[in-house]
N, C-alpha and C positions, 0 to 999 in steps of 0.2 A: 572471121567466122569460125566457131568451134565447131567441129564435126564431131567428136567423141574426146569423153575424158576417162582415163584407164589410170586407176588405181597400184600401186604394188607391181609393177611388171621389171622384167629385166631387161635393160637398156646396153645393149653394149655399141661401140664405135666401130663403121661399116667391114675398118681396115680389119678387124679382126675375126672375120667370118670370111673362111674359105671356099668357094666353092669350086666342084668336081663332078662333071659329070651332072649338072642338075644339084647333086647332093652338098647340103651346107655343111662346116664342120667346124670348131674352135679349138684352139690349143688352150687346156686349162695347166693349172701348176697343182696337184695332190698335197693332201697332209706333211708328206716325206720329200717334198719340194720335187719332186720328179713332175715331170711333161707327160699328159696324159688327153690325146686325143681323142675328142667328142662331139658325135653327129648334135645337128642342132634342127629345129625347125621355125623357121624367121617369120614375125609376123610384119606387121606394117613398118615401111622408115620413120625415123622423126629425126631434123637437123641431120645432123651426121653420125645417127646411130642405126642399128637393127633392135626390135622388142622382139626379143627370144621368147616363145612359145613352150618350147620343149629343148631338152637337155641338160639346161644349164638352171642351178637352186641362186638362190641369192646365199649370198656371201660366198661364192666359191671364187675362185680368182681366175681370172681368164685372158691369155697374153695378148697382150695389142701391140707392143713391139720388141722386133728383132726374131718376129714369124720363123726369116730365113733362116737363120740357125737354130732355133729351138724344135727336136727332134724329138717322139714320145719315147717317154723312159731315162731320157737325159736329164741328170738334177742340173736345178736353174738355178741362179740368186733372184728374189726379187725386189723390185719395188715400186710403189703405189704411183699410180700412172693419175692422171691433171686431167680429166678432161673438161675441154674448154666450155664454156657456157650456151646453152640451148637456147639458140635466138631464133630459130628454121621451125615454119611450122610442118604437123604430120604430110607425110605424103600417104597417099595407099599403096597397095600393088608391091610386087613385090619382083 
């Protein structure tokens, strides 16, 4: 059963949403390849992702692994992360 279909949104994988206190946050990588930490606001699950609401633009880059060492303002190397295919339907709630 479909419950809603959402067009254009940003889909990222759970592991890469931290939260604190209540407050969600992502480690993104800037133009100049440095770590720049950004609140986020998570809308519904789908499979193994969070659809970000707010914070995060399409095509910015946002780290989903090796969280534990990446520190903001620390330049990063990166490279493009696989994620696996969407076979979990939406959950609500959050």
């Amino acid at each position: 059963m479909r419950l809603d279909e959402r067009k254009n949104v940003i889909l990222v994988p759970q592991r890469a949403v931290q939260e604190l206190q209540g407050l969600q946050s992502v480690l993104t990588v800037g133009s100049d390849n440095k770590v720049v930490a950004r609140s986020v606001v998570v809308g519904d699950r789908y499979g193994d992702g969070w659809i970000i609401e707010q914070g995060v633009k399409a095509g910015e880059r946002v780290i989903v692994e090796g969280l534990q060492k990446a520190r903001p303002g620390a330049a990063v190397t990166t490279k493009l992360y696989q994620a696996p295919p969407v076979a979990a339907t939406p959950h609500s709630g959050k």
